[in-house]
Each structure stands twice: as structure tokens, then as C-alpha cells.
DOFIFI-976104 format. One record per residue (C-alpha): y, x, z; residue in one letter; chain. Coordinates in nm, 4 decimals. Layout:
BEGIN
<pati py="Y" px="X" pz="Z" res="A" chain="A"/>
...
***
This chain:
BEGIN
<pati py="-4.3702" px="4.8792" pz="0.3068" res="X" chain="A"/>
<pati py="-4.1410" px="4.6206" pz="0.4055" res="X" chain="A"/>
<pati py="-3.7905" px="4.4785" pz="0.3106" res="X" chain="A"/>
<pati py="-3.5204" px="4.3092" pz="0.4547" res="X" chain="A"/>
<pati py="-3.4382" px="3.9964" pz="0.3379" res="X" chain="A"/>
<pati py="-3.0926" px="3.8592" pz="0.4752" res="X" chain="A"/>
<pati py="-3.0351" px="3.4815" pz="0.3650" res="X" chain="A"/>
<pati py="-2.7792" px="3.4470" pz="0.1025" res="X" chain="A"/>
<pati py="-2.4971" px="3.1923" pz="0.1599" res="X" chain="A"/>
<pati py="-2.3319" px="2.9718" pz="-0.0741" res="X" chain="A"/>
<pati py="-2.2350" px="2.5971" pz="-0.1989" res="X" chain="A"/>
<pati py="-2.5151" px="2.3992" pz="-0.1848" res="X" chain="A"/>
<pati py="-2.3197" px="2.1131" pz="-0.3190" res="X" chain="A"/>
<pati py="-2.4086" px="2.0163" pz="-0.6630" res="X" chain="A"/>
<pati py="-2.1273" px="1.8019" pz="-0.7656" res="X" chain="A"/>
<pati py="-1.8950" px="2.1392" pz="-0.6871" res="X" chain="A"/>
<pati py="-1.7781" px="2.3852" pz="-0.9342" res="X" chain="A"/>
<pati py="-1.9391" px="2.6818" pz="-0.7373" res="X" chain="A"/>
<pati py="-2.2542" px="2.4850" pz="-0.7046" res="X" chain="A"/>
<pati py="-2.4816" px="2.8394" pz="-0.6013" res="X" chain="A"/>
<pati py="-2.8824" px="2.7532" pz="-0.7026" res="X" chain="A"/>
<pati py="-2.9215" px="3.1153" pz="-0.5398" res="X" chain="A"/>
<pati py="-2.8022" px="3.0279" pz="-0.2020" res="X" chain="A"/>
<pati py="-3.0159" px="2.9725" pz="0.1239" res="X" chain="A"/>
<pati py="-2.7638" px="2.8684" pz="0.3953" res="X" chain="A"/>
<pati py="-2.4674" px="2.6429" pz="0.3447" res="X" chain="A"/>
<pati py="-2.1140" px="2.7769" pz="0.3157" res="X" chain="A"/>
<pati py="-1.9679" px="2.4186" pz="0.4591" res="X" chain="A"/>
<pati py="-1.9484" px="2.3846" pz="0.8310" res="X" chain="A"/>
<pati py="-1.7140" px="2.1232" pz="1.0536" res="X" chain="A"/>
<pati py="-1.4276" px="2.4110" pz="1.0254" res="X" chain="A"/>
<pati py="-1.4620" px="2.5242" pz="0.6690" res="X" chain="A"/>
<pati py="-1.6002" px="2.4983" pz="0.3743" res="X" chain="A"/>
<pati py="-1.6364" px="2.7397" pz="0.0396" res="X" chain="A"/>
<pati py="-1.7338" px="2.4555" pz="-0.1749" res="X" chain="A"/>
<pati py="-1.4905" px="2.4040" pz="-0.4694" res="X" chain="A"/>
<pati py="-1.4771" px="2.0454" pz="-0.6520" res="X" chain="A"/>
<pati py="-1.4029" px="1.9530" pz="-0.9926" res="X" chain="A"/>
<pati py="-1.0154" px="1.9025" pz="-1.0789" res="X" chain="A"/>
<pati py="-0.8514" px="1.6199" pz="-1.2787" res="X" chain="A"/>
<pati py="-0.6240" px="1.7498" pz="-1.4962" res="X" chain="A"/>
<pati py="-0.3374" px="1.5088" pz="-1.6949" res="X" chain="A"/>
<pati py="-0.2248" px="1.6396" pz="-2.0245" res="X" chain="A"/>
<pati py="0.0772" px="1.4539" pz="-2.1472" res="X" chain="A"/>
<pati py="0.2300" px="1.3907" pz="-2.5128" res="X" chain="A"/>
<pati py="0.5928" px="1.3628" pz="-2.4950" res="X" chain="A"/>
<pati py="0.6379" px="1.1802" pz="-2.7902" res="X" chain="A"/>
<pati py="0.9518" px="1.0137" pz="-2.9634" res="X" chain="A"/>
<pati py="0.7729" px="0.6756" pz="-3.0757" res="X" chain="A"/>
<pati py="0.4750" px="0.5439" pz="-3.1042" res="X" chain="A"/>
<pati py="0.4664" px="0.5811" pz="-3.5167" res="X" chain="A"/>
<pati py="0.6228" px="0.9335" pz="-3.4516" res="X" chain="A"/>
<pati py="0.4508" px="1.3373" pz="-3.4556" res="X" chain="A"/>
<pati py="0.7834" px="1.4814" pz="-3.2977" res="X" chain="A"/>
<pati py="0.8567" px="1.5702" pz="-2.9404" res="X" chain="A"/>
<pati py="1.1372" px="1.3706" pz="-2.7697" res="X" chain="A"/>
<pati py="1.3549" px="1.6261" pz="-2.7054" res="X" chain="A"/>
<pati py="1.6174" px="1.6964" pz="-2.4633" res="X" chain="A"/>
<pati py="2.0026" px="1.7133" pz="-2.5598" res="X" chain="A"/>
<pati py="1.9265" px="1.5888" pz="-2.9268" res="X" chain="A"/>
<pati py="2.1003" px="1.2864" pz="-3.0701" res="X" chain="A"/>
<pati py="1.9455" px="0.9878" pz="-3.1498" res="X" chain="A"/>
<pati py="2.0630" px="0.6920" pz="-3.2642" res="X" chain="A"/>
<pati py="2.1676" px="0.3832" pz="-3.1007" res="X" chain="A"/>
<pati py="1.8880" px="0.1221" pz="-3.0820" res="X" chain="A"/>
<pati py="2.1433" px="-0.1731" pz="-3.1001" res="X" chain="A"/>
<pati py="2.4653" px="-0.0782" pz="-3.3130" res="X" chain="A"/>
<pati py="2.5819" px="0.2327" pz="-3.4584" res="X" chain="A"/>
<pati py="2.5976" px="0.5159" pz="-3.2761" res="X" chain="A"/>
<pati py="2.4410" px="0.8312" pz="-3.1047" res="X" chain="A"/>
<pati py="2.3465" px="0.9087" pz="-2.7668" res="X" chain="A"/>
<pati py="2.1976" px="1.1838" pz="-2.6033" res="X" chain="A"/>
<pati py="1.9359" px="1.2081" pz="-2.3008" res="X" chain="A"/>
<pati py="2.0419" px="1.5443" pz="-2.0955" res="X" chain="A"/>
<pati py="1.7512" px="1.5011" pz="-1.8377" res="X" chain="A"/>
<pati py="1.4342" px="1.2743" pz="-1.7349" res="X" chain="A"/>
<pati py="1.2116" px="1.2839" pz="-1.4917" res="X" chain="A"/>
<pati py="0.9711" px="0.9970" pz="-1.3029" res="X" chain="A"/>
<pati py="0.6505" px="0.9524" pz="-1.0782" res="X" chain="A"/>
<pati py="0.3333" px="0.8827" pz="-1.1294" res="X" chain="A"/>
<pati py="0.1020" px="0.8565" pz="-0.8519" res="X" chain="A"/>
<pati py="-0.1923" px="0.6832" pz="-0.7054" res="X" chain="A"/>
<pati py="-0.4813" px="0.7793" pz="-0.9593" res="X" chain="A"/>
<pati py="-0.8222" px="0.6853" pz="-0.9413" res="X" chain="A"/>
<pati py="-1.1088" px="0.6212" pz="-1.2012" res="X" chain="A"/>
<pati py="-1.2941" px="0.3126" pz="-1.1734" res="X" chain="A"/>
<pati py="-1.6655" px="0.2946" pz="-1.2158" res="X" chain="A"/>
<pati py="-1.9592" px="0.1393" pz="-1.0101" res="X" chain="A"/>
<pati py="-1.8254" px="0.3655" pz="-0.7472" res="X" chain="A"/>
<pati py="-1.4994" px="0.4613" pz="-0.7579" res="X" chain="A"/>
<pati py="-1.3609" px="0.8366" pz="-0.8308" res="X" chain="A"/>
<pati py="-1.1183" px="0.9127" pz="-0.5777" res="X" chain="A"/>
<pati py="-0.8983" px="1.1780" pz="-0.5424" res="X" chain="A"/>
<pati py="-0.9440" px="1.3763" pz="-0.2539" res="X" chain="A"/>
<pati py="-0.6545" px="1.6147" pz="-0.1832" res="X" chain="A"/>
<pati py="-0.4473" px="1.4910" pz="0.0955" res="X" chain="A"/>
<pati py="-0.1229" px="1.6209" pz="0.2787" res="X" chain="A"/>
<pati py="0.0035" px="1.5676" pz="0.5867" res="X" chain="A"/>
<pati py="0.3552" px="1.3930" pz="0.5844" res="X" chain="A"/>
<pati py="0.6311" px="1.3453" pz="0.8749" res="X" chain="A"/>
<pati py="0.7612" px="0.9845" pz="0.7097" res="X" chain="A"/>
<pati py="0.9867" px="0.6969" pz="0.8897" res="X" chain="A"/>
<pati py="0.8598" px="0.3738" pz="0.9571" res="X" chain="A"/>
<pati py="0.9929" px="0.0305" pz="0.8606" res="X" chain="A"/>
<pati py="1.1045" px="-0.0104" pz="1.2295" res="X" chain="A"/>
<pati py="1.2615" px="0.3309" pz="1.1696" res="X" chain="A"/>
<pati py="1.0200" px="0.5193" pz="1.3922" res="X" chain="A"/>
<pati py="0.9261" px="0.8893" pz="1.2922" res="X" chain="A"/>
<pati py="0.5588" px="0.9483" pz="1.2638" res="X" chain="A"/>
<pati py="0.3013" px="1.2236" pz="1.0815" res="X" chain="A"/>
<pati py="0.0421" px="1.0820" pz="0.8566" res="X" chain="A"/>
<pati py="-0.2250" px="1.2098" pz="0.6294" res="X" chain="A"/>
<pati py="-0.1540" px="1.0310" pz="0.2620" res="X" chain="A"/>
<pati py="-0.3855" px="1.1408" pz="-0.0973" res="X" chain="A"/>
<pati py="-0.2142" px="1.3782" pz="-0.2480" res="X" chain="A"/>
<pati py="-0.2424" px="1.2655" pz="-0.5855" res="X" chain="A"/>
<pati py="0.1677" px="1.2609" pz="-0.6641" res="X" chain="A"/>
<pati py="0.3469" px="1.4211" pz="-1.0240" res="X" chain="A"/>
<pati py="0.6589" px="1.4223" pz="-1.1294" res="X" chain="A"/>
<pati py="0.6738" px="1.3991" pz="-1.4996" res="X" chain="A"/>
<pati py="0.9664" px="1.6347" pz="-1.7255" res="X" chain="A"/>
<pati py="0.9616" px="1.6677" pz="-2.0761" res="X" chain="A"/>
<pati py="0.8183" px="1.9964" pz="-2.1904" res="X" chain="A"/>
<pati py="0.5884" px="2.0156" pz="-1.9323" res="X" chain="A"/>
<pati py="0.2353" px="1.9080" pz="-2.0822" res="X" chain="A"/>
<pati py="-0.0025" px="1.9873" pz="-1.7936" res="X" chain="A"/>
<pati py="-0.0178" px="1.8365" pz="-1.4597" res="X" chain="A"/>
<pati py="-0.2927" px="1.9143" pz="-1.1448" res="X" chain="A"/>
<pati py="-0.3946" px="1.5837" pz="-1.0045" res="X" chain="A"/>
<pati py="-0.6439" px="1.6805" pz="-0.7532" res="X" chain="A"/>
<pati py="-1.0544" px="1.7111" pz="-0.7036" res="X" chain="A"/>
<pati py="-1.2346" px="1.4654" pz="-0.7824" res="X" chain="A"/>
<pati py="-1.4691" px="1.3138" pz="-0.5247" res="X" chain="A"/>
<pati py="-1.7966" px="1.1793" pz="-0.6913" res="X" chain="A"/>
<pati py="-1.9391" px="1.1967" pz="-1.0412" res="X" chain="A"/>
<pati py="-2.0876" px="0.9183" pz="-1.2510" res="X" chain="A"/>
<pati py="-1.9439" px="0.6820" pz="-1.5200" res="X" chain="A"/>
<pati py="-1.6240" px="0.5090" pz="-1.5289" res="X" chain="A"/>
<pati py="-1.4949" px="0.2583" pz="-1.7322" res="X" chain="A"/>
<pati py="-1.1008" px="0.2772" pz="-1.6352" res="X" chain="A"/>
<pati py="-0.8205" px="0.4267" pz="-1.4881" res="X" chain="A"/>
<pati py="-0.5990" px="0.3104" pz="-1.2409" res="X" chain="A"/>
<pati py="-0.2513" px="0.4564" pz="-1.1721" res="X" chain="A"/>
<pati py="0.1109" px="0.3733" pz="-1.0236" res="X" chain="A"/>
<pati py="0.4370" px="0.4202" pz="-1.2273" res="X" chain="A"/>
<pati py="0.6606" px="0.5610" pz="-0.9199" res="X" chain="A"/>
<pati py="0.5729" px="0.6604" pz="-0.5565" res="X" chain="A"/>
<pati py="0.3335" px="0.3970" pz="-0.3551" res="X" chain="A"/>
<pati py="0.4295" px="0.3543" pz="-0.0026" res="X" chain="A"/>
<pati py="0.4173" px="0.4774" pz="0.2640" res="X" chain="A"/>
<pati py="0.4519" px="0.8069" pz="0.0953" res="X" chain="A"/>
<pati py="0.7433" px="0.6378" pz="-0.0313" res="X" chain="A"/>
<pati py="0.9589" px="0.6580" pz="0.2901" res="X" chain="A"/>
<pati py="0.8532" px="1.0719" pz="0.3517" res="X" chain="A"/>
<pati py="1.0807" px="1.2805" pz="0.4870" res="X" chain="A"/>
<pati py="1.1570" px="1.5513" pz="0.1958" res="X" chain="A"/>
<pati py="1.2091" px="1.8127" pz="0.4359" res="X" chain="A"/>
<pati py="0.8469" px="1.7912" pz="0.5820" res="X" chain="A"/>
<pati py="0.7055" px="1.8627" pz="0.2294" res="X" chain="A"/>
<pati py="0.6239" px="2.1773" pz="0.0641" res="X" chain="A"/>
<pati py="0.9076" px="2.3183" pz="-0.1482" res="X" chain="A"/>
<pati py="0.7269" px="2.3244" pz="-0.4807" res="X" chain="A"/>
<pati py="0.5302" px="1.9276" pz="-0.3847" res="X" chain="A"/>
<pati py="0.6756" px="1.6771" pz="-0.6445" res="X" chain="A"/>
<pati py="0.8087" px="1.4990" pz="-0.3301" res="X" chain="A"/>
<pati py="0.9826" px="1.7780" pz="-0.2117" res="X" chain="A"/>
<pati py="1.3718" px="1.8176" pz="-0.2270" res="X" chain="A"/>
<pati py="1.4625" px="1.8067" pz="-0.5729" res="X" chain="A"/>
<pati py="1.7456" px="1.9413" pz="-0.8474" res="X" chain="A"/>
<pati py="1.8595" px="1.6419" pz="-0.9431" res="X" chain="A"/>
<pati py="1.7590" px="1.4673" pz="-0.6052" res="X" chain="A"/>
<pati py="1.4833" px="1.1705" pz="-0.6282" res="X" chain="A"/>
<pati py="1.5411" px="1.0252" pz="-0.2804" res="X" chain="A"/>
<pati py="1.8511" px="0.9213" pz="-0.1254" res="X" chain="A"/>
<pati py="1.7048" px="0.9006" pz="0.2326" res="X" chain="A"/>
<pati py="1.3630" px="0.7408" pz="0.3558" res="X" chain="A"/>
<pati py="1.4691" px="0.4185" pz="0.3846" res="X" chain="A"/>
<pati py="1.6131" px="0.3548" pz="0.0981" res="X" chain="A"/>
<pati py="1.2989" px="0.5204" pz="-0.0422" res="X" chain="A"/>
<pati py="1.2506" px="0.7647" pz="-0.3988" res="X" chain="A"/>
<pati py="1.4199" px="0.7138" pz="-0.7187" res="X" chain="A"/>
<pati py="1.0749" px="0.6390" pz="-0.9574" res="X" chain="A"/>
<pati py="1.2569" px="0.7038" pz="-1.3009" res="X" chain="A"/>
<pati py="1.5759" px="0.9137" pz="-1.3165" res="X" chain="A"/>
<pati py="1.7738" px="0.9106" pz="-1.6644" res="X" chain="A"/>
<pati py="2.0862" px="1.1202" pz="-1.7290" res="X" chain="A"/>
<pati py="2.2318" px="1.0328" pz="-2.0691" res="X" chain="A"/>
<pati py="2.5343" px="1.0016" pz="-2.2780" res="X" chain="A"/>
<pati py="2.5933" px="0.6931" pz="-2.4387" res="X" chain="A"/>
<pati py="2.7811" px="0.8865" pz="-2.7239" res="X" chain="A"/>
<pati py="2.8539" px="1.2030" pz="-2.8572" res="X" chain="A"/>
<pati py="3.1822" px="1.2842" pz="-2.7926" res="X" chain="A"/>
<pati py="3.2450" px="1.6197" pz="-2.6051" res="X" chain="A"/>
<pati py="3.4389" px="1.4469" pz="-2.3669" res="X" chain="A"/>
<pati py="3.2061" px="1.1985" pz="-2.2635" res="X" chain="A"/>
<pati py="3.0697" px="1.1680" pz="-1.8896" res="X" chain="A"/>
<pati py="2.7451" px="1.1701" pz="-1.8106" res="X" chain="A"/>
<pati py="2.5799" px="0.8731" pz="-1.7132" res="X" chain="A"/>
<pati py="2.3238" px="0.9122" pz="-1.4533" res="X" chain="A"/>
<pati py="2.0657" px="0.5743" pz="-1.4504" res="X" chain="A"/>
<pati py="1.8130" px="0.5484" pz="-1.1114" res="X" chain="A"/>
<pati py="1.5196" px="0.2648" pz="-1.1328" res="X" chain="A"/>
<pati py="1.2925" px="0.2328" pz="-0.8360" res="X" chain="A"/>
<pati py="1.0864" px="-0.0328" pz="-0.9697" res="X" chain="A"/>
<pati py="0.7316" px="0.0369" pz="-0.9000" res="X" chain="A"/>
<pati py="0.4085" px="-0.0891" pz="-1.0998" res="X" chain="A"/>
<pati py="0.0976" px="-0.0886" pz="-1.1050" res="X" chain="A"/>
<pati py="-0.1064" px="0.0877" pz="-1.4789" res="X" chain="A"/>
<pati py="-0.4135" px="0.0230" pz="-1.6229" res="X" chain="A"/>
<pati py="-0.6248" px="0.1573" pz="-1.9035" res="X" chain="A"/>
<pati py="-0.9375" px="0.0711" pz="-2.0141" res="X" chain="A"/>
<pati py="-1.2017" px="0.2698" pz="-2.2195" res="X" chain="A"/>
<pati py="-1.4691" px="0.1784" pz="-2.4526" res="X" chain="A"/>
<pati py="-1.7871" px="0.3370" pz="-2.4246" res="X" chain="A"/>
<pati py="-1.7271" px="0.4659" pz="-2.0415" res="X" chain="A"/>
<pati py="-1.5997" px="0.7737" pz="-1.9768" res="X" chain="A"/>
<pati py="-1.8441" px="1.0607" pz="-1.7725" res="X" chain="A"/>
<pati py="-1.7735" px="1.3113" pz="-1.4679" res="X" chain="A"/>
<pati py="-2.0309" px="1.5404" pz="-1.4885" res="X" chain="A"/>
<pati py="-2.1352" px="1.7259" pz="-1.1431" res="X" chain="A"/>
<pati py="-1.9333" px="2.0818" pz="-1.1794" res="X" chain="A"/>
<pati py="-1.7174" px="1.9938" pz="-1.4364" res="X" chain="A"/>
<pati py="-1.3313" px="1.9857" pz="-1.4604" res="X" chain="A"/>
<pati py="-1.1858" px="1.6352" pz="-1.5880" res="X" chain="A"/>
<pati py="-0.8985" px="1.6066" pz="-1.8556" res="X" chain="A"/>
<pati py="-0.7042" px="1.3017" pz="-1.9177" res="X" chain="A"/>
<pati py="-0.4605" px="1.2972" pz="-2.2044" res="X" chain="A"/>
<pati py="-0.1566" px="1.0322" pz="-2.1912" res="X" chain="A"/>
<pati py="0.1367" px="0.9758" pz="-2.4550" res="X" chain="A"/>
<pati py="0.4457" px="0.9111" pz="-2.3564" res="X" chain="A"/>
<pati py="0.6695" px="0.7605" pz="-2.6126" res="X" chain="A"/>
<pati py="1.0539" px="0.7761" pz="-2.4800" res="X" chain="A"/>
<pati py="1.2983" px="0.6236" pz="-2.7601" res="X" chain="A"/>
<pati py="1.0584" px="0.3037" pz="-2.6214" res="X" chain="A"/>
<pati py="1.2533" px="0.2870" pz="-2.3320" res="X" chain="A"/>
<pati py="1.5928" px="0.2163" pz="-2.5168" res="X" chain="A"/>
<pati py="1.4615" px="-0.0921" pz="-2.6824" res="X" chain="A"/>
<pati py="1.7117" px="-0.3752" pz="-2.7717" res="X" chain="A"/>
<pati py="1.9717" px="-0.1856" pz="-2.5712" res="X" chain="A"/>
<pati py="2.3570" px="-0.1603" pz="-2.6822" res="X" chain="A"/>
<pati py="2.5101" px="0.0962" pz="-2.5055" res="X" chain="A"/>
<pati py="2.8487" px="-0.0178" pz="-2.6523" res="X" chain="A"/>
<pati py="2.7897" px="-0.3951" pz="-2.4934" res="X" chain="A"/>
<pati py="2.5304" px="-0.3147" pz="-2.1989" res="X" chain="A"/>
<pati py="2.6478" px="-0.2065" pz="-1.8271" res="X" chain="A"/>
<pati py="2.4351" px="0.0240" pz="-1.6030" res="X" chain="A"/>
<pati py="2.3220" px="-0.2638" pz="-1.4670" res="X" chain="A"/>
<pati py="2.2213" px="-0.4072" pz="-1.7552" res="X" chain="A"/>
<pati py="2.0847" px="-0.0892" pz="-1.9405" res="X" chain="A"/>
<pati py="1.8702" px="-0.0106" pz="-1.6053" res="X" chain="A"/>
<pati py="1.7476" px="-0.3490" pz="-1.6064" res="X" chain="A"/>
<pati py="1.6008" px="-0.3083" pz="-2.0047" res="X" chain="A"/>
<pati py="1.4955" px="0.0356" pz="-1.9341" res="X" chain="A"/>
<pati py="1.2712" px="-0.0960" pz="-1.5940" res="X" chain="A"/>
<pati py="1.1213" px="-0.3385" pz="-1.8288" res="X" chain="A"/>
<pati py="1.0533" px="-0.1003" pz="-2.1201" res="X" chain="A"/>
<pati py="0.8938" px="0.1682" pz="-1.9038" res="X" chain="A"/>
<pati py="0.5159" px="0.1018" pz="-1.8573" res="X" chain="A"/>
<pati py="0.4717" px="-0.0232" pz="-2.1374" res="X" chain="A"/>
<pati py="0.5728" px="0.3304" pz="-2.3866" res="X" chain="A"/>
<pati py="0.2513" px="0.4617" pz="-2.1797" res="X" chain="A"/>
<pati py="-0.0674" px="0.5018" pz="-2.3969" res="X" chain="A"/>
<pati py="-0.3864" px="0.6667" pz="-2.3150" res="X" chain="A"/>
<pati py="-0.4189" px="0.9507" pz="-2.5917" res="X" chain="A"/>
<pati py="-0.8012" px="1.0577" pz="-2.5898" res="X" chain="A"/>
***
């Protein structure tokens, strides 16, 4: 008696998530492919200081860092892009996205950038970076406060409506030249009812580092999380919103920013 054996198809890619030891033929061709990779995940603290357990909280009052006084932050949100983990082979990111974008010479053109962009709110805690291409130790991590160029001259209306460099409420670009606001702060600088909202853009960009001791392991198949702490009040240091400008107070925030990040694992 005889059967009929058909050949069972599947990943056949080890370092994916549905890695298939069963299969015979491979899933992956030039056109498609079923193999899924490993994601890196970014889990963030939003913390009030360094020294503190509470969550910096929207529309509470805190007090002045410079003076007496209260002032409340109505809104915040700010890029982070460009991530990569740093080993004897680097860990890229392999998503991508195709973007319509204007050149420097103000030419329109479509190109293919990593899609490894967030855009960071209080009270949201988890953010999808991407798959991970590779496995292995690494002993850092590598990522940009703001949006790197060229993505940083897109075209909002070429993006997906729910991309982090999509059209936004509040916006975060003016237009492609001018390029994307990196840090957006709305605040009062008191606490009376009648007070006006001030509304503080910084498009510095920088470059963030973090080292770790022992290295850090992707494993083939496995999902990556990386935890971050974000301590806001940190970015009001040796401000005096009774004394300081917008100019001034976006100049001190710009400086503060980077350096209230903290890797939290």
C-alpha cells in the first residue's frame, strides 16, 4: 500500500519567529515571503524625575523650577528615530516605507527610507520599532532624538494616516523644507484661568547613545524589549518662566532634552 506524500511548506529561516523545523520547501520566493522576524519593542517610563516613582502627568501643576510659581504642561510629544543595536555586526532595523519627499534643490522625488520612526506621548508606554535583522550580541544602542533626514523633508500627505510622520493633531511639520518639529511643548507658564497657552517647537536634532554592561542577546525567534525612562520636570531645569522668553525657554529646554533619557533595564 502506498501513500501520498505532498511536501510541506514553511519558513525555513531560523532567525524568524515562524521558524517551521517541519517544513520541506521554502515559503520565501523573489515575490513573497511567509517568514516573520523578531520585533523590537520600546517600553517607555514617563517619569517626573529621576529620584521620582510618579508619572509626569498631563494638566497637573508643578512648580516653577526658578521662582515661585506653577505651571502646567497641556501636551508633549517628540521623535525618536534611527535605532539600531550595535554589536560585532550590527542589528538593523529592517522595515522600510516608501516616501514622496522634496529635495534640497526643491525637486519632488520617491524614496525608500527604514522605517524605524515613533512619536513619543505621555501615557503611551509601548512603541513597535520594527524587525530586527540579525541575531547575536550587542553591546549598545544607537538612536536619534528627532527625525534624521531625508525623512526629514517627507511630504506628510504621502504617508500613511496612522505613520508617526503622518499629518498630525497638533501638526509636527510646517512644510518640507522647513522640515518636522522634533519636540513640541504646549504649556502654561501659570495657573491662572485666563492664561494663554504657550506653544514651544525645538527642531534640534541629536544623536543618543547607551551602553550596556555585560552585552545584551537577540536570540534567533525571539521578540526584543527595550525599556527607556523618560524623566520630564528635567527639561525645565534652571528655567524662570517669569524672566525667560520663548526664545530663551526653548533654548534651555533643547539643551535639557537628551540628557532626562535613561536606559531603564
Amino acid at each position: 500500500m502506498f501513500s501520498c506524500y505532498e511536501n510541506k511548506e514553511g519558513c525555513l529561516d531560523i532567525k524568524a519567529t515562524n521558524f517551521d523545523f517541519d517544513a520541506d520547501e521554502d515559503c520565501c520566493d523573489e515575490e513573497a515571503c511567509c517568514c516573520e522576524y523578531p520585533s523590537l519593542t520600546l517600553d517607555i517610563a514617563h517619569k517626573e524625575t529621576r529620584d521620582s516613582i510618579d508619572n509626569f502627568t498631563l494638566g497637573k501643576r508643578y512648580d516653577w523650577p526658578v521662582g515661585d510659581g506653577l505651571f502646567i504642561v497641556e501636551s508633549v510629544q517628540f521623535y525618536l528615530s534611527k535605532f539600531e543595536l550595535h554589536g560585532i555586526e550590527p542589528l538593523y532595523i529592517r522595515d522600510s516605507i516608501n516616501v514622496s519627499l522634496v529635495t534640497t534643490s526643491g525637486i519632488e522625488e520617491n524614496i525608500f527610507l527604514e522605517d524605524n520612526f515613533v512619536l513619543v506621548r505621555p501615557g503611551v508606554f509601548s512603541y513597535n520599532i520594527g524587525e530586527i535583522q540579525g541575531s547575536g550580541s550587542y553591546d549598545s544602542l544607537s538612536m536619534q532624538y528627532g527625525v534624521y533626514a531625508p525623512a526629514n523633508n517627507a511630504l506628510v500627505e504621502s504617508l500613511p494616516e496612522d505613520h508617526p510622520l503622518g499629518i498630525q493633531n497638533p501638526i509636527m511639520q510646517f512644510n518640507p523644507i522647513q522640515g518636522y518639529i522634533n519636540c513640541q511643548v504646549i504649556l502654561k507658564k501659570d495657573t491662572f484661568a485666563d492664561t494663554i497657552n504657550d506653544t514651544i517647537n525645538i527642531f534640534r536634532t541629536e544623536h543618543v547613545g547607551f551602553n550596556f554592561q555585560p552585552p545584551q542577546i537577540v536570540e534567533n525567534g525571539q521578540n526584543k524589549l527595550l525599556k527607556l525612562r523618560i524623566n520630564y520636570l528635567e527639561w525645565f531645569q534652571g528655567i524662570d518662566f517669569a524672566l525667560d522668553n520663548n526664545d530663551k525657554l526653548t533654548s534651555k529646554m533643547s539643551n535639557n532634552l537628551t540628557s532626562s533619557l535613561e536606559y531603564n533595564e
